[in-house]
C-alpha positions as CSV (number, residue, x, y, z in Angstrom):
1,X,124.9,75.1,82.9
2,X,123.2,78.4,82.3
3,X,124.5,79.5,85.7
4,X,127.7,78.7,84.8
5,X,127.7,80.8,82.1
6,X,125.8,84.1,83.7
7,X,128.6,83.5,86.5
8,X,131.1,83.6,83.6
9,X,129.7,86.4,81.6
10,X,129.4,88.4,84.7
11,X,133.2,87.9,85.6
12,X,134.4,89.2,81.6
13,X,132.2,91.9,82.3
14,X,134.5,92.7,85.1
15,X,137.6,92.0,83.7
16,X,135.9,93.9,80.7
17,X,136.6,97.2,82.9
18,X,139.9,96.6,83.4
19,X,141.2,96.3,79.9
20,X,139.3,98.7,78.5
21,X,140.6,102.0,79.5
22,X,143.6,101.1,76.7
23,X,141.1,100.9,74.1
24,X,139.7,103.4,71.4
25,X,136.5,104.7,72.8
26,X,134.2,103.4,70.0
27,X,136.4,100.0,70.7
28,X,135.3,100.1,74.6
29,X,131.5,100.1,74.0
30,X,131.2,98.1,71.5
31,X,133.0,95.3,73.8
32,X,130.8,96.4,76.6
33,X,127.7,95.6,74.0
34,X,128.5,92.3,73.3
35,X,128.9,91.3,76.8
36,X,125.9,92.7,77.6
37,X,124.1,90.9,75.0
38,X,125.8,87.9,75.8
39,X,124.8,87.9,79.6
40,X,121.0,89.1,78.9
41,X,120.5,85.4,76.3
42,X,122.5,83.7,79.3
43,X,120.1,85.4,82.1
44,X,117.0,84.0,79.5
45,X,118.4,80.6,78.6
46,X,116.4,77.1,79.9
47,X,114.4,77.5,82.9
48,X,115.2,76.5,86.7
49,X,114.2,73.0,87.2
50,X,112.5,72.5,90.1
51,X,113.6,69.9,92.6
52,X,112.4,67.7,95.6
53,X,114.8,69.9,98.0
54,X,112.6,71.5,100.7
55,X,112.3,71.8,103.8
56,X,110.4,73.4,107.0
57,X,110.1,77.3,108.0
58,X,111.5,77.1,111.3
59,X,113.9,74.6,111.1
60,X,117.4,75.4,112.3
61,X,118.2,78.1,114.6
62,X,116.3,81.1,115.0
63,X,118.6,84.3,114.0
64,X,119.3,86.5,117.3
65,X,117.9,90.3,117.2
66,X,116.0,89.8,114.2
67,X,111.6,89.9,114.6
68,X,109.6,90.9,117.3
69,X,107.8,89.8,120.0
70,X,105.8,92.7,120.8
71,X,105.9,91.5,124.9
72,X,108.0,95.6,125.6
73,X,105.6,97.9,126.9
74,X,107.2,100.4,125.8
75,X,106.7,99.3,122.0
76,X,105.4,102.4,119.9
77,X,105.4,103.6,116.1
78,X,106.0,107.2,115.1
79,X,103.5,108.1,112.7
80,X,104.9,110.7,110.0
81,X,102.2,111.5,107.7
82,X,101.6,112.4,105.3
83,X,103.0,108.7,104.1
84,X,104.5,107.9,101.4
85,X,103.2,107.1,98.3
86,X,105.7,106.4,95.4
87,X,103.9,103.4,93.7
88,X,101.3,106.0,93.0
89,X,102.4,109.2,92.9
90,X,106.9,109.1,92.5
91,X,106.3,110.8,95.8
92,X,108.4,109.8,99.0
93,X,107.5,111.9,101.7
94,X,110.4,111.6,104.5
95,X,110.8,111.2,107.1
96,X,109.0,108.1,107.1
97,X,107.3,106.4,110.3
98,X,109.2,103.6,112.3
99,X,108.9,102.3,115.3
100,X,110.7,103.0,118.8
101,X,113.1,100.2,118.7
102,X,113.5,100.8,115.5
103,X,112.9,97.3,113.8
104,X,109.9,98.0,111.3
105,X,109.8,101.0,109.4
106,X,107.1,102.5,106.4
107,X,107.3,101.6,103.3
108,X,108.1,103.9,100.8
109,X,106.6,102.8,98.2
110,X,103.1,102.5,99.1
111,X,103.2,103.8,102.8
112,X,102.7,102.9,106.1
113,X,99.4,101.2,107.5
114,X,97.3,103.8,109.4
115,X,97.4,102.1,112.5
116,X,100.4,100.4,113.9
117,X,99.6,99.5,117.3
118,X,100.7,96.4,120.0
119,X,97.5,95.3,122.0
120,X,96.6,92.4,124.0
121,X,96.0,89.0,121.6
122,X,92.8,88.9,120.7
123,X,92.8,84.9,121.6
124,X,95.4,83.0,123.6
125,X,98.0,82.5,121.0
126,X,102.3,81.4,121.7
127,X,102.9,80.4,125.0
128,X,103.7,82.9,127.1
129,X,102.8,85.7,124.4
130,X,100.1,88.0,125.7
131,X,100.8,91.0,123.1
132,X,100.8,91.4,119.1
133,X,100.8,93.9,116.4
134,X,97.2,95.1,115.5
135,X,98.0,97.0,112.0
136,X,94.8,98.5,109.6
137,X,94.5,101.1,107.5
138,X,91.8,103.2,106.0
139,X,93.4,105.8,103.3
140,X,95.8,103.7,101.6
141,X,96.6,105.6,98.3
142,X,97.8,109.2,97.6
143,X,97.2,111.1,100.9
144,X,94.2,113.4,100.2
145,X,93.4,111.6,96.8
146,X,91.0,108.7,97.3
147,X,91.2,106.2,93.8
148,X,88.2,104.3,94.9
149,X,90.1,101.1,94.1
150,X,91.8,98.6,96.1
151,X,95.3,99.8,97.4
152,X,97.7,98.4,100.0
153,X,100.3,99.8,102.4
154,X,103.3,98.2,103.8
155,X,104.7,97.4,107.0
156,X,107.9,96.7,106.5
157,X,111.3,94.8,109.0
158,X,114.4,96.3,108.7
159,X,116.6,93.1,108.7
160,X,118.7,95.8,106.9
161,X,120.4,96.8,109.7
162,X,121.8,93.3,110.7
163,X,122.7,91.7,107.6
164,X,123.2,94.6,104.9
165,X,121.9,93.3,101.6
166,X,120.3,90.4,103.3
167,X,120.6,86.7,104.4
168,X,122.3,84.6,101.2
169,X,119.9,81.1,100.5
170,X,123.3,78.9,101.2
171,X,122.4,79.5,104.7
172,X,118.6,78.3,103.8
173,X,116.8,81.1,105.1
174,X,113.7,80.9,106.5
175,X,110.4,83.4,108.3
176,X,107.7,82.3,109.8
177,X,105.1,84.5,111.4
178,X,101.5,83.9,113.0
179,X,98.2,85.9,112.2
180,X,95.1,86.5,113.7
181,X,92.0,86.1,110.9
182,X,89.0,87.6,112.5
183,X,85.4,86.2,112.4
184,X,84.1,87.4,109.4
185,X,81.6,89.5,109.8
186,X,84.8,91.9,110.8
187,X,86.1,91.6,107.7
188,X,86.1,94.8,104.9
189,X,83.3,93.6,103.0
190,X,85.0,93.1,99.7
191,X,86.2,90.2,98.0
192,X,90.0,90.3,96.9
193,X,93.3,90.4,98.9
194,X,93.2,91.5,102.5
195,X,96.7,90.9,104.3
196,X,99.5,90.2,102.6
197,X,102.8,88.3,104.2
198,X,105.6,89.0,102.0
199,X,109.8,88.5,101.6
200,X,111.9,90.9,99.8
201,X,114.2,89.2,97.5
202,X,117.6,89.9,95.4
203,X,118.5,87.7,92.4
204,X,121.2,89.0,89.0
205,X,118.5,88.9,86.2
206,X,118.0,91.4,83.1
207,X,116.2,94.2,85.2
208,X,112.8,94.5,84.5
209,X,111.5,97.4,86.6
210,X,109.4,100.3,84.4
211,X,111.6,102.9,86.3
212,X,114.7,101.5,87.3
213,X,117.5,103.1,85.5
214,X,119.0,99.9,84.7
215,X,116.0,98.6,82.8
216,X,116.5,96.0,80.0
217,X,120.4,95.4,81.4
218,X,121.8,92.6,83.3
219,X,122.3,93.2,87.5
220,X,121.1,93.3,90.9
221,X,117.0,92.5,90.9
222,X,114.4,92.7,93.6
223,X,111.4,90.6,94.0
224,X,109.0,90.1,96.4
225,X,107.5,86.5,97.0
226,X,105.0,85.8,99.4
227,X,101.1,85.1,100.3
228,X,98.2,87.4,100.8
229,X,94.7,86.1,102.4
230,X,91.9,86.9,99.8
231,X,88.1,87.2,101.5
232,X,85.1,86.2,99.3
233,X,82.1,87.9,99.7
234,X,78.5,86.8,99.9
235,X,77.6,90.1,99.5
236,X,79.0,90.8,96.3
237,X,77.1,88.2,93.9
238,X,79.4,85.2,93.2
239,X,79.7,83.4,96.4
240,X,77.6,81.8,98.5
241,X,78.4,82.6,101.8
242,X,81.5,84.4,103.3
243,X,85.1,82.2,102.7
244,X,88.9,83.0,102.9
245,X,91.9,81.2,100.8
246,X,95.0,81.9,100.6
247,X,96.8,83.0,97.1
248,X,100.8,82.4,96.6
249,X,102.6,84.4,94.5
250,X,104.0,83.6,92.6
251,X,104.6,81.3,89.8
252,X,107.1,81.1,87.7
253,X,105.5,83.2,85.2
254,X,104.6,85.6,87.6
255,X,101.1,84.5,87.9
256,X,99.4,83.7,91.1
257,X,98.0,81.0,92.6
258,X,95.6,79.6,94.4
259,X,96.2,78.3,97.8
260,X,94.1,76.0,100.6
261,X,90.8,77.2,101.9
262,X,91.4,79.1,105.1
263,X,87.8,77.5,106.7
264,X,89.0,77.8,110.6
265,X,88.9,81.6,112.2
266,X,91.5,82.3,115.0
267,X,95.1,81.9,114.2
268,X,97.2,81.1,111.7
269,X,100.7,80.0,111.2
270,X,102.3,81.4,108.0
271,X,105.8,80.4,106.4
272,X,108.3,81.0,103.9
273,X,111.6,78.9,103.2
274,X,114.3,79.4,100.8
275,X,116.5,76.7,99.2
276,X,120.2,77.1,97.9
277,X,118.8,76.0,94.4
278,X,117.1,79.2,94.5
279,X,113.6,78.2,94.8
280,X,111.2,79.5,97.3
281,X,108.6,77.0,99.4
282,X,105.1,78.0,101.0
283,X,103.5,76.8,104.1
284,X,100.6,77.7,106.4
285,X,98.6,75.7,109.0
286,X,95.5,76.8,111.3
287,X,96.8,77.6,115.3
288,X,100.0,78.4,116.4
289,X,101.7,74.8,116.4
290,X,104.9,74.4,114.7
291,X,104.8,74.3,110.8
292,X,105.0,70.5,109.7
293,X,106.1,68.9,106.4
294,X,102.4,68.3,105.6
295,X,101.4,72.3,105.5
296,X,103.4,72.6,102.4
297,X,101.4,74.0,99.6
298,X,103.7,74.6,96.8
299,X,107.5,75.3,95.9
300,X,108.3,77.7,92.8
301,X,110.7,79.5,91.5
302,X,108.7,82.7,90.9
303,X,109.0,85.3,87.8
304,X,111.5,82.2,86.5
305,X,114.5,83.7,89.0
306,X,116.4,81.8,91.2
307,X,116.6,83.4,94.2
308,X,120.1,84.7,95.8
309,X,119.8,86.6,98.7
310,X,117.0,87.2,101.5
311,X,116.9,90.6,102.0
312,X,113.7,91.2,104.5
313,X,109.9,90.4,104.8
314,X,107.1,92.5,105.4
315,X,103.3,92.6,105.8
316,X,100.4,94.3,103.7
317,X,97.3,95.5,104.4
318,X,94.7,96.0,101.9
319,X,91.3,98.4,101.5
320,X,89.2,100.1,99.0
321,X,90.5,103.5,99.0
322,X,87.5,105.7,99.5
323,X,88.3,107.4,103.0
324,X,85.7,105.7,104.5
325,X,86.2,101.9,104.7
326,X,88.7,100.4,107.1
327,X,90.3,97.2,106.6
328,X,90.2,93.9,108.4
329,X,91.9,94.7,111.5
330,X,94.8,92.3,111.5
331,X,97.0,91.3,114.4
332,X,100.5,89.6,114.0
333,X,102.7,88.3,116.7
334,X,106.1,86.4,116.6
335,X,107.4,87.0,113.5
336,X,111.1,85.4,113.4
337,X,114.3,84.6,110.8
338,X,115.8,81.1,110.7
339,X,118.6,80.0,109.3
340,X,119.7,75.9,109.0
341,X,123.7,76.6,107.5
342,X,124.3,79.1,111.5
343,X,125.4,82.4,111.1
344,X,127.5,84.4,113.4
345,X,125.0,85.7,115.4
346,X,122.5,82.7,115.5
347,X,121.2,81.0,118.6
348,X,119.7,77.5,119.4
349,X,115.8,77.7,118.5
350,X,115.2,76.6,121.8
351,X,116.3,78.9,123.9
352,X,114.1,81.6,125.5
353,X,113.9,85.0,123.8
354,X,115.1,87.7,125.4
355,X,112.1,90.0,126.1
């Protein structure tokens, strides 16, 4: 019902533009007032309920020309430093670093990681895979500015460039990626997030952003859904002995939570599925091994939106900023788009990528 009545709200504010231009000007925005009143209680009314509909990362057909194997020798990134750094700083420092064939670029916000490079797996991993993307970072702030606190940097997929604003959840979406976790005694020795696997996200909501012009008003939000791998310490006073978990964010308050024990070193199989209803469903599993109804940790509709569009995904990496401590070195391989409703371009899951 309450979508019903944003969907309606958001039509008279159309239809609002078209009549008004006959109308006095103190006339025109006070109707453009009430409408936006009217569609800011409608974007707050009752909450999402969530459902039993679910299903799979990787079930469907696997989108053509969108991921990466990392198998082309020829795979590079063009560093541009300095990076940017507008979560920090309001500083965007073009141009920004991509790579060669042009599918991952830096993220503006916070920067690119400070190494981007494919290398050998660091264990057997896919069949037939013998490369991934090692990514790590040791200044992940303001260039030339250490905050001596954690700080993260962004690797980003331009799935921009095949879809425009992004894969719409009536063609239930889904992105599945594996990860290497290192032994631990290679891990930055600090407890707290240390690699982030993320999805970009569009929903209409009242805008909540600090600096987004449109703040407080009814349109176009982005959100970004996802999972990071936290590390715990035994150096640091409160555990025991060295452990990994991973954390989901988030909730539907925004809050984060905590996911299964990550107990096996080696790889990982990470996942993220999104449902027509809006909601968004986690998964993860130890090896490579398709993703199976029982890896599912929990469903959500986080900040209480229902998402409407996938736009991309992306992976952090995390470190204390201090210009001297390098993150976990991370290595990813086979990150890859699914849809289950096919779009033009999709292909068969089973058929053999095109290295």
């Amino acid at each position: 019902m309450a979508c019903t009545v944003r969907m309606t709200l958001v039509v008279a504010l159309g239809m609002a533009g078209m009549v008004a231009g006959s109308l006095p000007a103190a006339a025109q925005q006070g109707l453009f007032s009430r409408l936006q009143r009217a569609t800011s209680r409608a974007s707050n009314g009752p909450p999402p309920v969530a459902s039993s509909a679910t299903f799979v990362p990787g079930t469907g057909t696997v989108v053509e020309m969108v991921g990466d194997d990392f198998e082309d020798e020829n795979w590079s990134w063009n560093y541009r430093h300095p990076k940017s750094s507008e979560e920090q700083d309001k500083q965007v420092r073009n141009p920004v670093g991509k790579s060669v064939n042009g599918r991952w670029f830096e993220g503006m916000k916070r920067g690119t990681p400070d190494v981007v490079k494919r290398v050998e797996l660091p264990a057997p991993g896919l069949e037939g895979s013998t490369h991934g993307l090692l990514i790590a970072s040791l200044r992940t702030g303001i260039p030339g500015r250490p905050s001596y606190k954690m700080e993260q940097d962004d690797l980003i997929y331009n799935m921009q460039r095949n879809f425009g604003q992004g894969i719409r959840v009536s063609n239930s979406p889904s992105v599945v990626t594996r990860v290497y976790l290192p032994p631990f005694e290679q891990w930055e020795d600090r407890s707290g997030p240390s690699f982030g696997f993320r999805s970009g996200c569009y929903t209409h909501a009242v805008i909540t952003g600090d600096d987004h012009p449109e703040k407080g008003r009814f349109g176009l939000e982005e959100y970004w859904p996802g999972m990071f791998i936290c590390f715990e310490s035994s150096h640091d006073g409160r555990f025991k002995k060295d452990n990994a978990y991973l954390k989901i964010r988030g909730g539907r308050n925004g809050n984060e939570i905590r996911g299964p024990e990550m107990t096996e070193a080696g790889w990982w199989t990470l996942g993220l599925s999104f449902t027509p209803d809006g909601q968004v469903h986690y998964y993860a599993s130890p090896g490579v091994d398709d993703l199976t109804a029982e890896d599912h940790i929990t469903s959500q509709f986080p900040y209480n939106y229902r998402t409407e569009t996938l736009k991309t995904f992306f992976y952090n990496v995390c470190t204390t900023d201090d210009g001297k401590t390098w993150s976990t070195p991370w290595v990813v391989d086979d990150p890859k788009v699914f849809v289950i409703t096919p779009l033009p371009i999709a292909r068969t899951k089973s058929e053999k990528t095109t290295r």
